[in-house]
N, C-alpha and C positions, 0 to 999 in steps of 0.2 A: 200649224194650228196648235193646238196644247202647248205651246209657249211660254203661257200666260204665269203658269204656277213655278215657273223656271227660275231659281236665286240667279240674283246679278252676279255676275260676274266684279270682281275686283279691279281686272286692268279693261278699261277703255283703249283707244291710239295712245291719247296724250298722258295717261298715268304711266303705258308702259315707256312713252320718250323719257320721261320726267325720272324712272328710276331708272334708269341707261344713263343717263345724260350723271346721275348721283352717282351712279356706283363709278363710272368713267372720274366725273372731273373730282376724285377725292386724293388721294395723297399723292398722286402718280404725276400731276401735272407740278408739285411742288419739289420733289424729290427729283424730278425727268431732269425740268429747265437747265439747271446748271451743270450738271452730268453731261448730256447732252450739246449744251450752249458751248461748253469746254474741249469738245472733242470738233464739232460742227462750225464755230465760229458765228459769225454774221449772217449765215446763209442755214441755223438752223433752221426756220421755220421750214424751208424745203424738207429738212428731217420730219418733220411733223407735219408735209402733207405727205408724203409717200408713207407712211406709218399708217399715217388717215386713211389712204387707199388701201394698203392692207389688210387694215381695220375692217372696210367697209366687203372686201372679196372674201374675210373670213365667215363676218355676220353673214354674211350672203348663204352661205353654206351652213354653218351651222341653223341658220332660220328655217331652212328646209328641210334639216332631220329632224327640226325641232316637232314641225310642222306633223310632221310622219313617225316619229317615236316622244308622243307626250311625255314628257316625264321627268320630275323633279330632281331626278340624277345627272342631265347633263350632259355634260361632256364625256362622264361614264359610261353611260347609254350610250353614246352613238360610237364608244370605241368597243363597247360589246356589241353592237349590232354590226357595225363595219367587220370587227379581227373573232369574232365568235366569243366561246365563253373560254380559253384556253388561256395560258401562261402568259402569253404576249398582251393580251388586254389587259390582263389583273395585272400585272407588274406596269402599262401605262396607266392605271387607275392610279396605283400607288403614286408613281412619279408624279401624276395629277395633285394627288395629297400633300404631298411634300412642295411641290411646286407651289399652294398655298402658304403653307405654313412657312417658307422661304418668305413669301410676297409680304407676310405680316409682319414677319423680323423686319424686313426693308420699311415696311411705315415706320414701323417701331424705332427705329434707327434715326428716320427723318424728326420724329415727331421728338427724342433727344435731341439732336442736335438745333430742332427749330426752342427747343423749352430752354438749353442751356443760354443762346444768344437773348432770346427774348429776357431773361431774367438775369441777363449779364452776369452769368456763369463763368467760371474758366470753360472753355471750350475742349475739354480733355477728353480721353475716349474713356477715360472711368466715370467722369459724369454722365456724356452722352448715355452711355449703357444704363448708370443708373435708369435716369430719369425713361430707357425703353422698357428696361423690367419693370419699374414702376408702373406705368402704365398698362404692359400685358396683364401684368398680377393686379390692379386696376379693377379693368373689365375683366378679368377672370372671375372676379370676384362676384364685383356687379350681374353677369351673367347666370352665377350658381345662386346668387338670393334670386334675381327674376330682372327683366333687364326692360318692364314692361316700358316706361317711363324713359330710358334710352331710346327705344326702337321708336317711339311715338314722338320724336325731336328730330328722328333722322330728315323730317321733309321742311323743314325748320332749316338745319344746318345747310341743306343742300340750297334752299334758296337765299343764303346767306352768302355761303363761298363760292355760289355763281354770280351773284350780283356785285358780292370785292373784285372779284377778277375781272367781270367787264368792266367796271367803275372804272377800274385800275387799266386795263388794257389802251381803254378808248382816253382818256386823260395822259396817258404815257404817251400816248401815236403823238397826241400834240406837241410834246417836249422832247422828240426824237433830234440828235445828231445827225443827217443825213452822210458827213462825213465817215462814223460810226458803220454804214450800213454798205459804205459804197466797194465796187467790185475791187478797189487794191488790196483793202482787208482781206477780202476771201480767203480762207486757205485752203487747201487742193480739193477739188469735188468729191474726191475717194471719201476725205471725213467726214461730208455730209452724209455719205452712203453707208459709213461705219455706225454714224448715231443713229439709222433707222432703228436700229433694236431696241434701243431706250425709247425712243420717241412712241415707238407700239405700245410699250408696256403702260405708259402714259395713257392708253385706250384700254388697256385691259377691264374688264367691267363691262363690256358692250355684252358680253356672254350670258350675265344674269338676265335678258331681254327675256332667251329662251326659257327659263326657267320657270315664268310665269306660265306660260303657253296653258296647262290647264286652269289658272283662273285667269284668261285674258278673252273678252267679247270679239266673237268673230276672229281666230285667229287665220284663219285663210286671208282675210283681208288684210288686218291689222299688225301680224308679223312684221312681215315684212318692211313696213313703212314704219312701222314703229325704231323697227335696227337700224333702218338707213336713216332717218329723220333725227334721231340720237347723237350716228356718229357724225353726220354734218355738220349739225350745230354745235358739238364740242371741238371740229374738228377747225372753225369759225374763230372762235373761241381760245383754242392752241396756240393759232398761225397768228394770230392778233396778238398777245400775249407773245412771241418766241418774237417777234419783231420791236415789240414796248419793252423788252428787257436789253436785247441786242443792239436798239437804237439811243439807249439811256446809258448804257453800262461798257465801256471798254473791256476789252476782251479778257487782256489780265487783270481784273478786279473780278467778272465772270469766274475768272480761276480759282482766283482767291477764294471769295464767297460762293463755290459753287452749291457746299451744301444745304444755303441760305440765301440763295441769289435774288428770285423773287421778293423777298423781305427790302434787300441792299436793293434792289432795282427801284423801288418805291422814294426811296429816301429824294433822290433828283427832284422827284413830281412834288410829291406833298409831306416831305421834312421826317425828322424822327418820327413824328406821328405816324408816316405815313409806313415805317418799318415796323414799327410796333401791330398798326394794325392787322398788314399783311403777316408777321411774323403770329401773332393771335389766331389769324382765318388759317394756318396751314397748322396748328396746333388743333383747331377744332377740325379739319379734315383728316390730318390724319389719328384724330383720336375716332370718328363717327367710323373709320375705314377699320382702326384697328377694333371695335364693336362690330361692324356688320359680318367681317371675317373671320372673327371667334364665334359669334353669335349663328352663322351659317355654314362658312367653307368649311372649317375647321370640323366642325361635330357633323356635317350631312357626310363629307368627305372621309370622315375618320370611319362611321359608319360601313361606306360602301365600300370601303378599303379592307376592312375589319370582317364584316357579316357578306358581304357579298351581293349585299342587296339592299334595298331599302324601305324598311316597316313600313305600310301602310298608315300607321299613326304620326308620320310624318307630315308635318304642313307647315309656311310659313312661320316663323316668330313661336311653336311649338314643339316643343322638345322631350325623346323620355328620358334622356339619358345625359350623363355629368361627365360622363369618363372620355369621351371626344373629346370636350373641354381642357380636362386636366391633363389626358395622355399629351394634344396637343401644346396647348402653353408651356409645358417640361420639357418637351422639343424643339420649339422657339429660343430655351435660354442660351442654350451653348452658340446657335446661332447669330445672336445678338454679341453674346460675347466673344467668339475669334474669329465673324464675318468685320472687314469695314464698311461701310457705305453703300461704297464704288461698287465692292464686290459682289455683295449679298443683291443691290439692283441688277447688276447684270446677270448673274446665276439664275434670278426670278426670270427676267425676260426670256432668256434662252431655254428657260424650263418650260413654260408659257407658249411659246412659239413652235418649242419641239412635238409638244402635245397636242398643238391645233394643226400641227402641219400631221400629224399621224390621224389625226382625225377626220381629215380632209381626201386623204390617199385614202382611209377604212370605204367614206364617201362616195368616192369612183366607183368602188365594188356594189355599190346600193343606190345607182342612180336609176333603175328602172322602178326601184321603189319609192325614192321621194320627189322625183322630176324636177330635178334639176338640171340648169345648163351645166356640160358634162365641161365648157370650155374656162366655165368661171371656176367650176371645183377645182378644175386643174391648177389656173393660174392663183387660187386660194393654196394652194399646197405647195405652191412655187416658191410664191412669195415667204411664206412661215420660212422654207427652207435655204433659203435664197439670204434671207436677214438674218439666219442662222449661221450660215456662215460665213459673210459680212462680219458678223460681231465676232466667231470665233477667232478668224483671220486678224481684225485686230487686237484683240486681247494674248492673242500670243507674240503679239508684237509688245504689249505695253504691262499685261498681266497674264502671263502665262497659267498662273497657279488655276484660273476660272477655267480653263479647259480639264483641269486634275480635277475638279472640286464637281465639273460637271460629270463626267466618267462616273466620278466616286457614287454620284447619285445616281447612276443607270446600274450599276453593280448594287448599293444596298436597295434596291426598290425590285429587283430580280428578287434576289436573297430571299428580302422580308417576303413576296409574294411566292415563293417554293415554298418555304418557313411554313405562310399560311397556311398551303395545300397541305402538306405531310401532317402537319400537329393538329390542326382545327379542325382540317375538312373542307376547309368553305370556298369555293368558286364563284367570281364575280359574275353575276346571271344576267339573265334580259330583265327590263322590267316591264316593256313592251311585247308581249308571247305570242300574240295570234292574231292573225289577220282582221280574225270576226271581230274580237274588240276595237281594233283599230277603223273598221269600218263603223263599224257601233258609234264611236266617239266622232267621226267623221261626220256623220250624220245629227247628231247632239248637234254640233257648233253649227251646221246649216239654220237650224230650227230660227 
């Protein structure tokens, strides 16, 4: 009863599919394709449903702590509620932080190399950089005057470069090779199983679902359905798309053009126009992607890395603070500049993967408190771990240096998190403290 005087709620089902499905299909499915395509062959799209599975046993688990620790922190929250408030969660907070700020240099990187092609560039790695710094420092900028005008396009863009993609996917199916597709091409099953990691990271995004949870209607109901109903339809969406490239494009041209393959896949179907345009939608994806992750990851994460917690005056699209901002984009540059491509995606994946599979094990230890199936947690932490080392296994066959590079970042995110305790003081906390509240809020979303 008393209901009545109750503010709406924000997220509905369909608003929270609708920013899942945005935050998923933005730079990750442009950057993945050829990456992936190149390693996988003709039988990626297989890459890109066991990814999708993944995908869907992580949301699984994460929607259930979401469910049971509200709270605009994340990923962060439920690695302090799983590992407590001690060295081990704040130093995966950090890794968490950095693991961002990796993921933006990788758009940033894509979104050069998609600017240099489209505007027939030399294709060199001093322009591609240019043109990522440019853009970081960009929306850096845009962000610290007020970014209001940005964020208010983001549902604009998303229904933009979901609509090229299926345009494109479904019109490619028609113009398919099936020679292109057939079982001689194959190359050995292992490389399908090696591009799983790329192909997840291509879902990454499904996470911001959770984040909503205190302004989403009903989320006992609407959770859940909202993660799974997200990642199926991107996942639709991938598999369609990883066969319209694959079935258009021989394998060594895929190689060639991996880091613009998407773009080069078009051209078969509907002509230079057709690279242009695609080459344009993954410019405005990964430009909305590198906005939504300065605008959020970067300054909420920098935060909870930094303070240990996160101000109450936090809420969507409002911010008090600049220094998130600028500490991060200043840590973005070196990254841009002596990561390549290849690299700097793969390091995000694995950083990504590392952190949801420790999220998922914290999980186990808290499943009498979020009720969850203890069999799906499990094989959610398998998996993370499982594709972790799939990728590490082959990169030290192909790029060794990404096993040193990842080390190097489980050593400085220690460091910096000791660093913090001694000189600051500050320990990463709950933000969810006491049952009563939790019951309190529990009862709120009944009403």
């Amino acid at each position: 009863m008393g209901g009545s005087g109750k503010e709406k709620k924000a997220f509905g089902l369909w608003s929270a599919i609708f920013i899942g499905i945005g935050s998923m299909v933005g730079a990750g499915i442009f950057i993945v394709i050829g990456e992936a395509g190149a390693i996988a062959g003709n039988i990626v799209w297989l890459s890109f449903i066991f990814g999708g599975i993944a995908a869907l046993l992580s949301g699984y688990s994460l929607a259930k702590l979401a469910l049971r620790y509200p709270s605009r922190g994340g990923i962060v929250e439920y690695l302090v509620q799983g590992y407590g408030e001690g060295v081990f969660s704040g130093s995966a907070s950090v890794l968490f932080y950095f693991a961002g700020l990796v993921a933006i240099a990788a758009v940033a990187k894509s979104f050069g190399t998609y600017a240099a092609t489209f505007l027939h560039a030399q294709n060199t790695p001093s322009i591609v950089n240019a043109f990522a710094l440019g853009i970081v420092g960009f929306f850096l900028l845009i962000n610290l005057i007020g970014a209001t005008f940005v964020a208010k396009s983001e549902n604009l863009l998303v229904i933009i470069k979901v609509t090229i993609l299926t345009v494109f996917a479904v019109a490619a199916a028609w113009h398919i090779d099936p020679a292109l597709l057939s079982a001689k091409k194959m190359p050995p099953i292992m490389n399908m199983l090696y591009a799983i990691g790329l192909t997840f990271f291509a879902y990454q995004g499904f996470s911001v679902i959770t984040n909503t949870v205190e302004d989403m209607e009903n989320p006992a109901r609407n959770m859940m359905r909202a993660m799974i109903g997200a990642i199926l339809i991107v996942m639709a969406l991938y598999v369609l798309t990883a066969v319209a490239v694959l079935g258009n494009l021989p394998l060594p041209e895929v190689i060639k053009a991996k880091d613009y393959t998407l773009a080069e896949a078009a051209k078969p179907v509907f002509g230079v126009l057709g690279f242009k345009v695609m080459a344009a939608t993954a410019l405005l994806s990964t430009a909305s992607a590198i906005n939504a992750s300065l605008y959020a990851t970067a300054e909420i994460s920098y935060t909870m890395a930094k303070e240990g917690n996160l101000p109450k005056v936090y809420s969507y699209n409002v911010f008090q603070s600049n220094e998130g901002l600028i500490i991060s984009s200043l840590l973005i540059v070196p990254m841009i500049l002596f990561f390549d491509l290849s690299e700097v995606t793969t390091v995000a994946a694995l950083s990504v993967l590392i952190v949801q599979g420790l999220t998922h094990i914290g999980h186990l230890m808290r499943l009498k408190e979020t009720g969850a199936n203890g069999v799906l947690v499990f094989l959610a932490a398998a998996a993370m771990f499982t594709i972790t080392a799939l990728t590490l296994h082959y990169t030290r066959l192909h790029d060794p240096a990404i096993g040193y590079y990842l080390l190097g970042a489980f050593v400085l995110c220690f460091l910096v998190e000791v660093s913090l305790r001694i000189f600051t003081k500050r320990i990463v906390t709950r933000q969810v403290v006491d049952l009563f509240n939790f019951k309190r809020w529990e009862d709120e979303k009944k009403i």
